[in-house]
C-alpha positions as a Markdown table, in Angstrom:
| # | Residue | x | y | z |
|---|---|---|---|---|
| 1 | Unk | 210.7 | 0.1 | 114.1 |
| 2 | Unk | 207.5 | -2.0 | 115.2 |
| 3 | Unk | 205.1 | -0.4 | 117.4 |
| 4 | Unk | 202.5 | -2.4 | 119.5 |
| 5 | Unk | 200.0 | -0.8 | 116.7 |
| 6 | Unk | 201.6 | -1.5 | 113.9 |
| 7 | Unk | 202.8 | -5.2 | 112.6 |
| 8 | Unk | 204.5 | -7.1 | 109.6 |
| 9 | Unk | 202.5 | -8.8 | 106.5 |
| 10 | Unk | 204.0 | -9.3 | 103.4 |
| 11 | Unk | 206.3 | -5.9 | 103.5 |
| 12 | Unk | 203.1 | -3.6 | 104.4 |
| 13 | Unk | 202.5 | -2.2 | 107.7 |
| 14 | Unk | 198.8 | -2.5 | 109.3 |
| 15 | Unk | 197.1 | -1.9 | 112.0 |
| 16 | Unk | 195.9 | -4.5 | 114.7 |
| 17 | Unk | 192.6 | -3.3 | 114.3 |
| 18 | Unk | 192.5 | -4.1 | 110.7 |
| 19 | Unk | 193.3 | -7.8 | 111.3 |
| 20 | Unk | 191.0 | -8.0 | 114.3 |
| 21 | Unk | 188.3 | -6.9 | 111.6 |
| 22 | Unk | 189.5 | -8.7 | 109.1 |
| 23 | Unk | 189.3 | -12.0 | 111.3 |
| 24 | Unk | 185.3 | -10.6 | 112.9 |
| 25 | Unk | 184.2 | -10.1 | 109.3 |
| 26 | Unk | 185.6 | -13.3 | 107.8 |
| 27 | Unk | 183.9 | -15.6 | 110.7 |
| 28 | Unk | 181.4 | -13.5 | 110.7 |
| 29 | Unk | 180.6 | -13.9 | 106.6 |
| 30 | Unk | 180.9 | -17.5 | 107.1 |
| 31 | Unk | 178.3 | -17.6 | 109.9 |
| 32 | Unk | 176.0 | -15.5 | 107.7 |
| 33 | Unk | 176.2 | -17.7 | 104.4 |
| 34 | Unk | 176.3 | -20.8 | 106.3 |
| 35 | Unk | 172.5 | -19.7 | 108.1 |
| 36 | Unk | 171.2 | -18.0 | 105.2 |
| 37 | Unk | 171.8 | -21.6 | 103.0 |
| 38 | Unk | 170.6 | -24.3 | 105.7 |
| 39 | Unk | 167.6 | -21.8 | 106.1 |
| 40 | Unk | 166.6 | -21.7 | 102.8 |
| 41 | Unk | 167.2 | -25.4 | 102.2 |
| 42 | Unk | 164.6 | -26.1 | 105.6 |
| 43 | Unk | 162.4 | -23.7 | 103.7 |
| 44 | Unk | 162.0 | -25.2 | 99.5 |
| 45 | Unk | 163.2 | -28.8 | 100.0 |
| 46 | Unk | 161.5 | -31.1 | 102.1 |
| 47 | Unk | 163.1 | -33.3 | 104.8 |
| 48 | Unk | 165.1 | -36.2 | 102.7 |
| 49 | Unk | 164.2 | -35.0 | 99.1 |
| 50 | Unk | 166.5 | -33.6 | 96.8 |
| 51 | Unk | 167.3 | -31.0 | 93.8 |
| 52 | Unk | 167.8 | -32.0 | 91.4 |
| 53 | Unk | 167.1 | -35.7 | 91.0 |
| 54 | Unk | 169.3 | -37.5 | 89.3 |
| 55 | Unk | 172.5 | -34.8 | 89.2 |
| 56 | Unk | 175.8 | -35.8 | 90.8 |
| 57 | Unk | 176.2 | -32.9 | 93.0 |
| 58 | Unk | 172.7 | -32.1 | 94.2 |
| 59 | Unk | 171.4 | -29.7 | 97.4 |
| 60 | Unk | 169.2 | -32.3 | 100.2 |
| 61 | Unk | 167.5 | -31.6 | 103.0 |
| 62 | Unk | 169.1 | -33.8 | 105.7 |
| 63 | Unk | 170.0 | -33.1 | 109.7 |
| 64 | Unk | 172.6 | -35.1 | 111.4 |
| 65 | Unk | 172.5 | -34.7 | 115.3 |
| 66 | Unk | 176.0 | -35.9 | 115.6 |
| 67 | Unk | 179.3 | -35.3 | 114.2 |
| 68 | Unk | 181.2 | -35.7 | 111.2 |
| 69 | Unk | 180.5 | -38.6 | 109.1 |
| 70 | Unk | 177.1 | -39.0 | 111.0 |
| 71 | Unk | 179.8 | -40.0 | 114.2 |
| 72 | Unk | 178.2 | -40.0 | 118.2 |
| 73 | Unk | 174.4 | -39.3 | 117.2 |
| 74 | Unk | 172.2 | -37.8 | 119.8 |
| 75 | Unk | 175.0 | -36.9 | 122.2 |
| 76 | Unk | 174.2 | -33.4 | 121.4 |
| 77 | Unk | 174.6 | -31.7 | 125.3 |
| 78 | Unk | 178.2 | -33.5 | 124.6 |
| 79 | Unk | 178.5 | -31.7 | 121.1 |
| 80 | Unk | 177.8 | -28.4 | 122.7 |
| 81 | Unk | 180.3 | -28.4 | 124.9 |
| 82 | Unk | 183.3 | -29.6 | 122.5 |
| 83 | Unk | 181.9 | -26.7 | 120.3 |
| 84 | Unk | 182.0 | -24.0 | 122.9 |
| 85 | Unk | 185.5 | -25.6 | 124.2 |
| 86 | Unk | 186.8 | -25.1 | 120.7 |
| 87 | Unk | 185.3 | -21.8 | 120.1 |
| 88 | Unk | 186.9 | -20.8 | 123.5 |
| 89 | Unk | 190.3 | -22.5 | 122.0 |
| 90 | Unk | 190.3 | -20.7 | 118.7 |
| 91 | Unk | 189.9 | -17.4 | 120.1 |
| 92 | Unk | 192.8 | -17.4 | 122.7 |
| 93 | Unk | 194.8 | -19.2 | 120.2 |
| 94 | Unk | 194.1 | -16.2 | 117.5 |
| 95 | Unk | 194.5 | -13.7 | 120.6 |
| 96 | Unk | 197.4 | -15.4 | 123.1 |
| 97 | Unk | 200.0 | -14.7 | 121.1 |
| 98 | Unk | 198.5 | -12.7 | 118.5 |
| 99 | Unk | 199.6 | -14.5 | 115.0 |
| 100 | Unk | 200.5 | -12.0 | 112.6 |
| 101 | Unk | 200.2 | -13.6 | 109.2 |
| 102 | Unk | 197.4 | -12.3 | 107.6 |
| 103 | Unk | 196.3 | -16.2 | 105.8 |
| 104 | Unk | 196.9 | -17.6 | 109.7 |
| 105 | Unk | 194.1 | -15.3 | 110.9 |
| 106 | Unk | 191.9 | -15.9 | 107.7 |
| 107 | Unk | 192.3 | -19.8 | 108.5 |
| 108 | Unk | 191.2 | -19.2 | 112.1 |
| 109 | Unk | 188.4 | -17.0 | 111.0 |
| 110 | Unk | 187.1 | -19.6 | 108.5 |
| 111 | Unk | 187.4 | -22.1 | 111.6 |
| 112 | Unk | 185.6 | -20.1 | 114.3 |
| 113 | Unk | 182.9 | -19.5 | 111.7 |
| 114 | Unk | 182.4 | -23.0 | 110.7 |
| 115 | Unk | 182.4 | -24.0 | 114.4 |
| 116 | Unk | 179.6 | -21.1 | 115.1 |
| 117 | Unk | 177.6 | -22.3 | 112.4 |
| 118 | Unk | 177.3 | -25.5 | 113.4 |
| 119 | Unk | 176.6 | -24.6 | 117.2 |
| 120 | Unk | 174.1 | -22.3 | 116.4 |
| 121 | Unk | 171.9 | -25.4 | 114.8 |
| 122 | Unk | 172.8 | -27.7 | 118.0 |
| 123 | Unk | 171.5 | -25.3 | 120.4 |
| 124 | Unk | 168.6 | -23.8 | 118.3 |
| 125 | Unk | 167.1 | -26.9 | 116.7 |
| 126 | Unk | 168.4 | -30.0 | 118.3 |
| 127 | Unk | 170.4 | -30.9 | 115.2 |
| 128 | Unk | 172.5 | -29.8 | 112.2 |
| 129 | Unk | 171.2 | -29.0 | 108.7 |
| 130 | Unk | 173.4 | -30.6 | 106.1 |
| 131 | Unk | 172.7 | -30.4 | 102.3 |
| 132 | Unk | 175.5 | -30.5 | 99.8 |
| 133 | Unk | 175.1 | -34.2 | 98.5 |
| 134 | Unk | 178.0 | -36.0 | 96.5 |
| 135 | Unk | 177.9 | -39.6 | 95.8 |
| 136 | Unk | 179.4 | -41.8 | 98.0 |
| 137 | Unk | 180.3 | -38.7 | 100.8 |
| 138 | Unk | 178.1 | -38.0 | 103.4 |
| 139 | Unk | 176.1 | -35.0 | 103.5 |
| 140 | Unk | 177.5 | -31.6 | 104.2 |
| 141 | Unk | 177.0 | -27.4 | 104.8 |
| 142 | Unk | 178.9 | -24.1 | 104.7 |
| 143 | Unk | 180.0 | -24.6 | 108.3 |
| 144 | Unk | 181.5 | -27.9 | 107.8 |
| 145 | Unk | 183.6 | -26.4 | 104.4 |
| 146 | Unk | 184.9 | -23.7 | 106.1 |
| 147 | Unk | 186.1 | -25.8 | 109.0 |
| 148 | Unk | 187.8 | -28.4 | 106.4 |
| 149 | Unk | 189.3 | -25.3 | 104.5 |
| 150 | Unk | 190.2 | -23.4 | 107.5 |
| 151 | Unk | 192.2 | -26.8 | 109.0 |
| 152 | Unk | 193.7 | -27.8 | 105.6 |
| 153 | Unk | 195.1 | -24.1 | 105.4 |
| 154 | Unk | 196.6 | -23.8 | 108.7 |
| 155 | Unk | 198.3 | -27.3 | 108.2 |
| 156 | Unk | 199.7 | -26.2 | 105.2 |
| 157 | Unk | 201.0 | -23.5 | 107.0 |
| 158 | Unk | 202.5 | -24.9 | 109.5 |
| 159 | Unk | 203.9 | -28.3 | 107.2 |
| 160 | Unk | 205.6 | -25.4 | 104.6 |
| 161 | Unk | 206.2 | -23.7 | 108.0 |
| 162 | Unk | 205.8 | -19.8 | 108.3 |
| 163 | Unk | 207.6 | -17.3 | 106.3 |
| 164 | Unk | 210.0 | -15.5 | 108.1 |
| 165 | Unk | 208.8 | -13.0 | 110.2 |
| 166 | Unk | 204.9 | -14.3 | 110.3 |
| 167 | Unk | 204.9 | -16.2 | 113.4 |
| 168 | Unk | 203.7 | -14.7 | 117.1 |
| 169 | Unk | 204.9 | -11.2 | 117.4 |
| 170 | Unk | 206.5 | -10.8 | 114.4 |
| 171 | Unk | 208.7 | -14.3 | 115.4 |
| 172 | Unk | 210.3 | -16.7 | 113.0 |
């Protein structure tokens, strides 16, 4: 019998408070690494040099004040707003229903961190620090990674479609 403290994942029984933390510290990890990289980029490289020259895959200091791909630059009052929209979005969707499938809230988590990242930079300096540098693919940081991660998971998810069990409430 389920109790409204108790739910299903993967045969165990755990506690809403575990996935609640489990979802904090995730987002909140991915917050953390995502500052702690763009602020030590701003800090050894300088604006539009990179390490190491020549290297496929090398760390560069660049900011983007738009969106992905370098889309609407300097609308960054606009980008603030979709960000806290989103942030609202992905918290009522982990909350209203509450998903119960532990890689569902992981996905969110990696989301909503991603999405804090990024808003953080807007509203602190104006801009975004990118600096993971492939050829021929624009510029990009934790935050960004997570959010790709955290998307490509939950459409996995929902294309293989939830186990039995997994979905709102314990729901097919």
């Amino acid at each position: 019998m389920q109790t409204p403290q108790t739910k299903p994942s993967g045969g165990r029984v755990l506690s809403l408070r575990r996935r609640d933390v489990l979802f904090l510290s995730l987002a909140a990890a991915v917050i953390a690494f995502d500052q702690l990289t763009k602020h030590l980029v701003r800090a050894y490289i300088d604006p539009g040099d990179t390490f190491p020259e020549g290297c496929a895959v090398r760390l560069v200091n660049v900011t983007n004040t738009g969106a992905a791909f370098g889309i609407l630059q300097n609308q960054g009052a606009f980008l603030v707003i979709t960000s806290l929209v989103g942030v609202v979005a992905i918290l009522l969707y982990y909350l209203y229903p509450p998903f119960e499938y532990w890689p569902m809230t992981a996905a969110l988590a990696l989301v909503l961190g991603g999405a804090i990242g990024n808003l953080s930079d807007r509203i602190r300096l104006g801009e975004v620090t990118d600096f993971i540098d492939f050829p021929h693919y624009p510029a990009f940081n934790v935050a960004d990674s997570s959010i790709v991660v955290g998307v490509a998971v939950l459409a996995g998810l929902l294309a293989l479609g939830l186990p039995r069990g997994a979905g709102p409430k314990g729901e097919p």
